[in-house]
C-alpha positions as CSV (number, residue, x, y, z in Angstrom):
1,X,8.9,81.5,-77.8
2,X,5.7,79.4,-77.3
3,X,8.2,76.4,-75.9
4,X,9.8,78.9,-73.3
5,X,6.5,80.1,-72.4
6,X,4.8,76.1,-71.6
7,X,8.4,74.8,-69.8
8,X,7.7,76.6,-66.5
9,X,3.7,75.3,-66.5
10,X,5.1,71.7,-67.2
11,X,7.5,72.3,-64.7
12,X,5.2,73.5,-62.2
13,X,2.8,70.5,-62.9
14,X,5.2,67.9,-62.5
15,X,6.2,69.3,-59.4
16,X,2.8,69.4,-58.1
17,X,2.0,66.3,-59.1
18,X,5.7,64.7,-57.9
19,X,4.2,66.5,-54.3
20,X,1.0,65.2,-54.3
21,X,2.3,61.7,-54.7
22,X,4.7,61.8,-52.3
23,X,2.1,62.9,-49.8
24,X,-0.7,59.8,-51.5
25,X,2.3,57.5,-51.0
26,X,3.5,58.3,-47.6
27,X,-0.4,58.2,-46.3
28,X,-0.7,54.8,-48.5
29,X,2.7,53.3,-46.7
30,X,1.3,55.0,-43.3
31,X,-1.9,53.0,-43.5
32,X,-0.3,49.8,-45.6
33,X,1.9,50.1,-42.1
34,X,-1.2,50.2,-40.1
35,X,-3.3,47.4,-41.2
36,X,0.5,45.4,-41.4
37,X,1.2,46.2,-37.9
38,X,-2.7,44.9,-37.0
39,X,-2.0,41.8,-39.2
40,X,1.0,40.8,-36.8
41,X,-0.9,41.3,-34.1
42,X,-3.2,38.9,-34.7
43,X,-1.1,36.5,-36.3
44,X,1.0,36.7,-32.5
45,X,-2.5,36.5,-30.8
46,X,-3.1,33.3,-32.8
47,X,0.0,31.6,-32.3
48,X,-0.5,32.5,-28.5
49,X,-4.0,31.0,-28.6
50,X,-2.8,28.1,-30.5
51,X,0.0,27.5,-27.9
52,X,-2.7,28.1,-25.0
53,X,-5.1,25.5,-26.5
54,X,-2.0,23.5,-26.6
55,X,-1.0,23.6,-23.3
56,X,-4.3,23.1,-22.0
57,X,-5.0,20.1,-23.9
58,X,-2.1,18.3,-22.7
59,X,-2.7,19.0,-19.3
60,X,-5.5,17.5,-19.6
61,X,-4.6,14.9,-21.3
62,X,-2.2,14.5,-18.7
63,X,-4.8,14.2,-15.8
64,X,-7.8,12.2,-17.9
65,X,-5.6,9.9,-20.2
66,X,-1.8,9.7,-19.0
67,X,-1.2,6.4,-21.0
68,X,-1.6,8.6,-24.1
69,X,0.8,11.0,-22.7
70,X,3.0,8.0,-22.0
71,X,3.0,6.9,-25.5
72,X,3.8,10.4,-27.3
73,X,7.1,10.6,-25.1
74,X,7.9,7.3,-26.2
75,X,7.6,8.2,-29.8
76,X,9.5,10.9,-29.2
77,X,12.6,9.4,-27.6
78,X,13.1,6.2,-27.1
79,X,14.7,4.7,-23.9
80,X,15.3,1.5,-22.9
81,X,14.4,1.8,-19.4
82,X,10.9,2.9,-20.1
83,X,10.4,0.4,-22.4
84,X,11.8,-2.3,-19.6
85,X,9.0,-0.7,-17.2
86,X,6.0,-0.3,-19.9
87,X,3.2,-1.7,-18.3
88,X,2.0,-5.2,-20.5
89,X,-2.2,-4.4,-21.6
90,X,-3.2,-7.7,-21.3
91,X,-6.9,-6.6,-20.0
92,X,-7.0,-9.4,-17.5
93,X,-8.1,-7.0,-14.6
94,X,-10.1,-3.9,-14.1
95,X,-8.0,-0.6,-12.7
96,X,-7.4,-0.3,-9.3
97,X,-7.0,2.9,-7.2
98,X,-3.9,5.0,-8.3
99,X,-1.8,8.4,-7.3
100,X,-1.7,11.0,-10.0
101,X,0.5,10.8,-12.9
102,X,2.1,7.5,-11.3
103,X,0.9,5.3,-14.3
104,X,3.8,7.4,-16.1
105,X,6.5,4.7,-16.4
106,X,9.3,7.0,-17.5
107,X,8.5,8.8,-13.7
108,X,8.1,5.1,-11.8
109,X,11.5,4.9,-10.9
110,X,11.6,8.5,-9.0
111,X,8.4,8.0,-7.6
112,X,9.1,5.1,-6.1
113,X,12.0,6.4,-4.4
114,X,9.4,9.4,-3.3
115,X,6.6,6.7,-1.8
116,X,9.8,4.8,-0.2
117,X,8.8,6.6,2.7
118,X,5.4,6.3,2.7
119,X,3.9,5.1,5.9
120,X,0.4,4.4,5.4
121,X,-0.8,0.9,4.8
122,X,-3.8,-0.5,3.9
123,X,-6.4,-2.3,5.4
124,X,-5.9,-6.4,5.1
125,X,-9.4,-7.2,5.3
126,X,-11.3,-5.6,2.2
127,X,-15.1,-4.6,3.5
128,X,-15.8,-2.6,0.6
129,X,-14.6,-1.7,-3.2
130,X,-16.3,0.3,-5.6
131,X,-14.8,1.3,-9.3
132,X,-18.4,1.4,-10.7
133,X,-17.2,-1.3,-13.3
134,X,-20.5,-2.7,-13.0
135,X,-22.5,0.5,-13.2
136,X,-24.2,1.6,-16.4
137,X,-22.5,5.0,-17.5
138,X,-25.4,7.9,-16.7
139,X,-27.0,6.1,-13.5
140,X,-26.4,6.4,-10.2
141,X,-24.2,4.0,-8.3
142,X,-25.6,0.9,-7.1
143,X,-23.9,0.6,-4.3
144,X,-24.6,4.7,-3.3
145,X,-27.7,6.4,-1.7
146,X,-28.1,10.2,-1.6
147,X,-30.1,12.9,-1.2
148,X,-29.2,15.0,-4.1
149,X,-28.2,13.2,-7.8
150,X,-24.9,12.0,-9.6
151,X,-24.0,9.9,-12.3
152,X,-21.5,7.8,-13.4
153,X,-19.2,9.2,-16.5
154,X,-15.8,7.8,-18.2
155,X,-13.8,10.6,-19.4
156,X,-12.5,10.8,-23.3
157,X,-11.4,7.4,-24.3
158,X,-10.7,5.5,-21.3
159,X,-12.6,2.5,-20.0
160,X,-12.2,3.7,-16.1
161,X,-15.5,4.7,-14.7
162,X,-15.5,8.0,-12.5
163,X,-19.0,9.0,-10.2
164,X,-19.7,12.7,-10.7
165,X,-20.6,14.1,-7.6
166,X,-23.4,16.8,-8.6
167,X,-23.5,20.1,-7.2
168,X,-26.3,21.0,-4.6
169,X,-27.1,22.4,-0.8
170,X,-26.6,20.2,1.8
171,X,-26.6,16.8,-0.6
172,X,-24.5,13.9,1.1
173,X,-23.6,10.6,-0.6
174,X,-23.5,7.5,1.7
175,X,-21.7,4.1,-0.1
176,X,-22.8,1.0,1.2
177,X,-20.5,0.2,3.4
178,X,-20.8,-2.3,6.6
179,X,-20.6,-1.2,10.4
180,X,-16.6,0.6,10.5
181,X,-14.5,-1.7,13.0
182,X,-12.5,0.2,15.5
183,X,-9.8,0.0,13.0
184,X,-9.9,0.5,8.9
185,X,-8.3,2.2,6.2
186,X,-10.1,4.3,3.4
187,X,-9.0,4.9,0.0
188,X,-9.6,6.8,-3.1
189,X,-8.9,9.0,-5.9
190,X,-10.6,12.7,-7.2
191,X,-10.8,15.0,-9.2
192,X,-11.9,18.1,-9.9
193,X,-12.4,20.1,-13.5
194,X,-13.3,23.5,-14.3
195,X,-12.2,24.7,-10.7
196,X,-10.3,27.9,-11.3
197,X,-10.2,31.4,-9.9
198,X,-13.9,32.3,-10.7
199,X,-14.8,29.2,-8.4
200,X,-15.3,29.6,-4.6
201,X,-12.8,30.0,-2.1
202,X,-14.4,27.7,-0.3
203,X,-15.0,24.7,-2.4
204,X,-14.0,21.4,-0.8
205,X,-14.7,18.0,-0.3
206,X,-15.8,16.6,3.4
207,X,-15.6,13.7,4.5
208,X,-17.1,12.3,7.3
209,X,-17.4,9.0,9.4
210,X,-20.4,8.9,12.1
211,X,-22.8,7.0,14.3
212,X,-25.9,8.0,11.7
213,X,-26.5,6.2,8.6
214,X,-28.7,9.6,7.2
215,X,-27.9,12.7,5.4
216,X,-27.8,14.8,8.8
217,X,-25.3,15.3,10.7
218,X,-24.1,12.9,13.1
219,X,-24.5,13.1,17.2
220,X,-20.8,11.2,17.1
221,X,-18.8,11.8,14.3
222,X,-15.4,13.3,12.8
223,X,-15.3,15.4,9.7
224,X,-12.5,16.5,7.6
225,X,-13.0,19.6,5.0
226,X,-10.2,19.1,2.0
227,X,-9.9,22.2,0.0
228,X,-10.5,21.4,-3.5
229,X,-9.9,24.7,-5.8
230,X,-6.0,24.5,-7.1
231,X,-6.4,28.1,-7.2
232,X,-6.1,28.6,-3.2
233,X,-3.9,27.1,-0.6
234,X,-7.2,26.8,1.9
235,X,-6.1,24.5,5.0
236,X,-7.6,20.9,6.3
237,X,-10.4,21.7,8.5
238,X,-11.0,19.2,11.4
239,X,-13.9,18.7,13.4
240,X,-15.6,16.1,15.8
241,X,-18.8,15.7,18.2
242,X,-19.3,13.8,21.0
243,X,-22.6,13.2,22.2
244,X,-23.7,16.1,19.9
245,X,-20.9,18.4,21.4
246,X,-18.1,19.6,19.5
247,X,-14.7,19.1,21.0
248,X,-12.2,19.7,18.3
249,X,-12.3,22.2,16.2
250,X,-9.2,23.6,14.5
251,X,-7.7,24.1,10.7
252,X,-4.8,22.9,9.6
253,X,-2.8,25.2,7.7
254,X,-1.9,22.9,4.2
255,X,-1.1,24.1,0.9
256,X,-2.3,21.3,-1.5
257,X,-2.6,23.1,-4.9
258,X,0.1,20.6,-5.9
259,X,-1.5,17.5,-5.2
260,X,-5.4,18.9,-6.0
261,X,-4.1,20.3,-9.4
262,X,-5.1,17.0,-11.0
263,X,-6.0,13.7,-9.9
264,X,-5.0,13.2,-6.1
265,X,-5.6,9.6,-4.0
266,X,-6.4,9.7,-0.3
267,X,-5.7,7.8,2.3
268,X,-7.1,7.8,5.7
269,X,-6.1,5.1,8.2
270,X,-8.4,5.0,11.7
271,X,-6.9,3.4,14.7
272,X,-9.3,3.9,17.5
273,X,-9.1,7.0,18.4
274,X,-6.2,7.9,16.2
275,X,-6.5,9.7,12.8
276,X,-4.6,10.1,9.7
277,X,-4.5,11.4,6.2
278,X,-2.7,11.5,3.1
279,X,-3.0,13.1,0.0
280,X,-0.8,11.3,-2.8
281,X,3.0,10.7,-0.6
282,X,2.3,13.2,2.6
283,X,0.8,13.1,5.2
284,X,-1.1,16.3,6.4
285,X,-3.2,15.0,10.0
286,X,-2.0,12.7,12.4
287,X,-4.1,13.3,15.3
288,X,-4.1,11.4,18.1
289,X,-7.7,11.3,20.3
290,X,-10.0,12.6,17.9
291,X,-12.2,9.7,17.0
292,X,-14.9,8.9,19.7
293,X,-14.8,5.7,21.4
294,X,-17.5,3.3,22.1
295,X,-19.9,5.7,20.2
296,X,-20.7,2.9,17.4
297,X,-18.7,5.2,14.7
298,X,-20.1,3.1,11.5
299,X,-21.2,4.8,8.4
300,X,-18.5,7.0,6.0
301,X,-20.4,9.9,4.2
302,X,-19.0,12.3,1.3
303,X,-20.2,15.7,0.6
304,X,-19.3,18.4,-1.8
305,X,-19.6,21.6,-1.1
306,X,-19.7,25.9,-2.8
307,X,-19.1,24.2,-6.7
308,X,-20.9,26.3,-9.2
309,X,-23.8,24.5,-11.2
310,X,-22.4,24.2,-14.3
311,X,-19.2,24.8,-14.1
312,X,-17.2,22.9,-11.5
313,X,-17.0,18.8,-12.0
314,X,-15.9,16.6,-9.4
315,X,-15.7,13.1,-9.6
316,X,-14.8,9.9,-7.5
317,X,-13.3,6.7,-8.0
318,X,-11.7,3.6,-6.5
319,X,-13.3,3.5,-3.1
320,X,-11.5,0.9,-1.1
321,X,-12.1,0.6,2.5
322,X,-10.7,-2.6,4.9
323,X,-10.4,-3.8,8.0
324,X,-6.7,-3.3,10.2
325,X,-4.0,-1.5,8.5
326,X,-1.8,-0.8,11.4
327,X,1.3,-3.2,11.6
328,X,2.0,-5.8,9.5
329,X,5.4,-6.5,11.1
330,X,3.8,-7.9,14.1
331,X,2.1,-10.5,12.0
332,X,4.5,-11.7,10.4
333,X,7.0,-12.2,12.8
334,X,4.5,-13.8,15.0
335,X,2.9,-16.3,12.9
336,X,5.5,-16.2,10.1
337,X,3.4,-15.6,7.1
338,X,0.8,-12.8,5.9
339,X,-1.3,-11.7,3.2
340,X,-2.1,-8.4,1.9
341,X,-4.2,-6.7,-1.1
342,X,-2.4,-3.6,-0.2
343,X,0.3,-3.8,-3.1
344,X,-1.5,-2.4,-6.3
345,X,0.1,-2.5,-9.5
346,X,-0.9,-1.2,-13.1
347,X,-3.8,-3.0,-14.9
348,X,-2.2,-6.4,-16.4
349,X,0.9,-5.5,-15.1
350,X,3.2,-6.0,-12.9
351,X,4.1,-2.4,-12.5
352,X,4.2,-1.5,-8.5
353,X,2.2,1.4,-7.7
354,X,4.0,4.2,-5.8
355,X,1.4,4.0,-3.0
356,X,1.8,0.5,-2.2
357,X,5.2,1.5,-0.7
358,X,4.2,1.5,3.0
359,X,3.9,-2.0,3.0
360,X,7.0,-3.4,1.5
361,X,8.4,-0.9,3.7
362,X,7.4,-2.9,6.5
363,X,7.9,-6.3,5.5
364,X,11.8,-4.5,4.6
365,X,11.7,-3.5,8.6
366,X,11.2,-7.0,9.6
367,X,14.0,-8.3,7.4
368,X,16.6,-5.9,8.5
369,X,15.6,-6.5,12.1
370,X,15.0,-10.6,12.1
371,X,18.4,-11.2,10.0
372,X,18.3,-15.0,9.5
373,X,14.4,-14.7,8.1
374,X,14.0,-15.6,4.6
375,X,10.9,-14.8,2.9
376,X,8.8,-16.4,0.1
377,X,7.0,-14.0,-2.4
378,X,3.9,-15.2,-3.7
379,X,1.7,-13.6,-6.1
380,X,-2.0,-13.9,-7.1
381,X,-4.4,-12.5,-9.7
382,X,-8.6,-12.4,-9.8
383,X,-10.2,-14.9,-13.1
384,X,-10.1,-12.2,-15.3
385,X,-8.4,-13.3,-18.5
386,X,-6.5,-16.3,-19.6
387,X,-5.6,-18.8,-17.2
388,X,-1.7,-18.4,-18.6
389,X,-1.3,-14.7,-18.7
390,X,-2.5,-15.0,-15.3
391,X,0.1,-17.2,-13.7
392,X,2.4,-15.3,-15.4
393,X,1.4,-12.0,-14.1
394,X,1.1,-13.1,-10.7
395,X,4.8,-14.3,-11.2
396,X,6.2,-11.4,-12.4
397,X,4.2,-9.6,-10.0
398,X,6.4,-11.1,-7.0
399,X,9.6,-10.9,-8.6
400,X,8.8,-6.9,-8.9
401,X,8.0,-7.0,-4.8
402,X,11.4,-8.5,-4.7
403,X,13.3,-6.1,-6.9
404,X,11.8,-3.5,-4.6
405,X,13.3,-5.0,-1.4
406,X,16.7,-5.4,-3.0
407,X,16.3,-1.8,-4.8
408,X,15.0,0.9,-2.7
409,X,15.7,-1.3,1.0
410,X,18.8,-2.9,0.2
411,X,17.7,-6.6,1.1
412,X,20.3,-9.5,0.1
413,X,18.6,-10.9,-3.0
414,X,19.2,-14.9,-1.6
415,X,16.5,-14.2,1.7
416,X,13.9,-13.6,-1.1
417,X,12.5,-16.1,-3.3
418,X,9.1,-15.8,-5.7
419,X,6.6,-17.4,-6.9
420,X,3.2,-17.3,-8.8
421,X,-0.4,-19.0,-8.3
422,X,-2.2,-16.4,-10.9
423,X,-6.1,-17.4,-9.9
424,X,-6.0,-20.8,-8.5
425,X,-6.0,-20.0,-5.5
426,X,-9.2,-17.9,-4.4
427,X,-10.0,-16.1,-1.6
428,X,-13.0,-14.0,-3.0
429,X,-15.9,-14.4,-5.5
430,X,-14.4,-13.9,-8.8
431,X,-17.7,-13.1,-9.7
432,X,-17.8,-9.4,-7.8
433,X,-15.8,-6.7,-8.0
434,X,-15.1,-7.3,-4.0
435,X,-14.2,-11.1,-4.6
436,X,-11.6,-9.9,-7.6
437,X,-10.2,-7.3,-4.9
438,X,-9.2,-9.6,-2.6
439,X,-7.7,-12.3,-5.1
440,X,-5.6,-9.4,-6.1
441,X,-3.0,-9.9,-3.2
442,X,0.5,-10.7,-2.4
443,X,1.7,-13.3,0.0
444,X,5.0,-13.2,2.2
445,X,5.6,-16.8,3.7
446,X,9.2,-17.4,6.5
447,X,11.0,-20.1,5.1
C-alpha cells in the first residue's frame, strides 16, 4: 500500500528533475555553443591578422631588402638559371642607382627584355654622384643645403644609405651640383613608406631646375610635380617661367601607383629645350620647347610636399647627374670608339641592370646599320677591393654587354670581342665617390 502510494511521487520527481535537466543542458550546450562560436571567431581573426602581418612584412621586405627575398625563393626551389645569374658579393664597390625589384635575378631575364626598349641614356660626363656612402647615418648630407632638415638613414639590415627628406612648408633641398650645361641627364631612386589612404591626395615630389641657386622660386625655371601616394592615380604636373612668366602649364594624366608602390628610379634627360622623363621602363613627358634658352638654367632643387609629420617617410638615393646623354651612335661611328658609365650592374657583379638598356640599345643600332664594324668590349672597375677580383669583374662585366647584344639584339657573336682592365686604368679619383663613378664604365672600341 505504502509502495503504491510513493511510485507516482518518485515518478513525478524524476520527471521533474529529467525536465529541469534537459532545459540546464540545452541552455549549458546554447551557451557552450556561444562562447565556441566566439572562440572561432577569434581564432579566424588571428589567423587573418597573422596572414596580414605576413603579407605586409614581405612586401616590405621586398621593397627595403630584395636580396633577402632573393635568397628565400632560392631556398625554396632551386633553379639553375637563377643560380647562373646570382649576383657574386664580392664587396669591391659601393651600390649604384637601381629600378625597383630589378636586383631580383630570378626576374633579370624578363626585365631585361622589358628595358630592351628603353630609350633613355645617360649622361657620359658624370658632374655629380651622391649615395651618401660617406655620410654619417643621422646627419645631413654633405653635399646638400636646405632650408628645412633631413637625415641620412639605412633601412633594416642593409648597408645602402637613403636621405630622408623631412616633412615641412615650403622646405627645398638643393645638392651641390655645378652650373647644368645645355644638355644633362638626372638620375635617381625613391621611395615612399607609410603613404596610404589617410595620406593627402596631394602628396608629391617636385622637382625643379632654375636660374636661382635659393629656396624661392626661380624667375627661369621648369618644375615637374610626381604624385607620390600609391593610393591615387594623380597625373604629372608640368610647369615653366620665363622671365618670371608662366608659359606652360598643363597636367599630364599618368597613373603611376605601379611604379610609386615601392622603390621607383627616375630619369630625366634635358636637351636644350627638350624634356623627358621616366619612371622605372616608361616614359611619361617628352616635351619638346619647355626648357628656357639662354636663361642660365643651373641649379636642380627637390621638394616634398602635403606628407603628414609623422607618418609619411620619403627618402632619396643615388643622385647621378652628367653631362650629354643624347646619341651615342653618332660618336661612335665618327670617331670609332666611346666610353660610357651609363651601364650599371649589381654591386660586385657583373649582373646588367635593366635600366642600362638604352645604351646597348644604341651601340646594337650602329652594329646593325654599319654591318662590317666589329666592336671591342672593354670593361673597368673603381680600387675598391682586390686587385684580382677586380680584373675579373671588369671581364666578366664585358662579356655580359656582349651576351646582351647577341641576346636581346641578335648581334653575330664574331663582331664582338671582350676584355677586362678592372682599375688600372683610371679616369677618376679613386678616392671619391665621383672618381669611383666614373672608373665604373664600359668601353666600345671599332676594330
Amino acid at each position: 500500500m505504502k509502495f503504491h502510494k510513493i511510485l507516482p511521487k518518485t515518478i513525478l520527481c524524476c520527471l521533474l528533475l529529467f525536465s529541469f535537466t534537459q532545459v540546464a543542458s540545452g541552455q549549458f550546450l546554447k551557451k557552450l555553443g556561444e562562447r565556441a562560436e566566439k572562440a572561432a571567431e577569434r581564432t579566424v581573426e588571428n589567423r587573418v591578422d597573422k596572414e596580414a602581418t605576413k603579407k605586409t612584412d614581405a612586401a616590405l621586405d621586398g621593397v627595403l631588402e630584395p636580396d633577402k627575398k632573393d635568397s628565400n625563393k632560392k631556398k625554396k626551389k632551386e633553379e639553375p638559371k637563377a643560380q647562373a645569374n646570382t649576383p657574386e658579393k664580392t664587396g669591391s664597390e659601393p651600390s649604384t642607382a637601381s629600378a625597383p625589384g630589378e636586383r631580383a635575378t630570378e626576374n633579370a631575364p624578363k626585365s631585361i627584355t622589358i628595358y630592351s626598349k628603353f630609350d633613355f641614356v645617360p649622361g657620359d660626363k658624370l658632374l655629380f654622384f651622391d649615395d651618401f656612402s660617406n655620410d654619417f647615418v643621422g646627419d645631413f648630407p654633405a653635399k646638400w643645403n636646405t632650408n628645412g632638415t633631413g637625415e641620412v638613414v639605412t633601412m633594416n639590415d642593409s648597408p645602402d644609405k637613403w636621405f630622408e627628406i623631412k616633412p615641412g612648408h615650403n622646405v627645398s633641398y638643393i645638392p651641390d651640383v655645378p652650373k647644368l650645361p645645355e644638355e644633362y641627364t638626372i638620375e635617381f631612386d625613391f621611395l615612399g613608406i607609410g603613404l596610404d589612404a589617410k595620406s593627402s591626395t596631394t602628396a608629391n615630389l617636385a622637382i625643379t631646375v632654375g636660374d636661382e641657386n635659393t629656396f624661392v622660386n626661380s624667375g627661369n625655371q621648369v618644375q615637374i610635380q610626381i604624385p607620390i601616394n600609391p593610393h591615387y592615380g594623380g597625373s604629372i604636373r608640368v610647369d615653366n617661367r620665363v622671365d618670371g612668366r608662366g608659359e606652360i602649364n598643363s597636367a599630364v594624366n599618368s597613373d603611376i601607383r605601379e611604379h610609386i608602390s615601392r622603390q621607383a628610379h627616375v630619369s630625366i634627360a634635358v636637351n636644350k629645350q627638350r624634356y623627358r622623363l621616366w619612371i622605372n621602363e616608361s616614359k611619361y613627358l617628352d616635351i619638346p620647347r619647355i626648357v628656357p634658352v639662354g636663361k642660365g638654367i643651373s641649379t636642380l632643387k627637390f621638394k616634398v610636399c602635403s606628407l603628414i609629420d609623422g607618418k609619411d617617410r620619403f627618402f632619396i638615393r643615388n643622385l647621378k647627374v652628367a653631362e650629354g646623354g643624347e646619341d651615342l651612335r653618332r660618336t661612335l661611328i665618327a670617331s670609332g670608339k666611346v666610353s660610357t658609365n651609363g651601364i650599371l650592374f649589381d654591386s660586385g657583379s657583373a649582373n646588367i641592370q635593366p635600366p642600362s638598356m638604352g645604351v646597348i640599345l644604341q651601340i646594337s643600332q650602329v652594329l646593325q646599320q654599319e654591318k662590317d664594324m666589329k666592336l671591342r668590349i672593354v670593361g673597368h672597375t673603381d680600387a675598391d677591393g682586390n686587385d684580382g677580383t677586380n680584373l675579373e669583374l671588369s671581364k666578366k662585366r664585358a662579356e655580359a654587354v656582349k651576351a646582351a647584344l647577341t641576346s636581346v639584339y641578335n648581334i653575330a657573336p664574331d663582331r664582338l670581342e671582350t676584355d677586362g682592365k678592372g682599375e688600372s686604368e683610371p679616369v677618376g679619383d679613386n678616392t671619391t665617390t665621383d672618381g669611383k663613378s666614373q672608373n665604373r664604365r664600359v668601353e666600345f672600341l671599332k676594330i
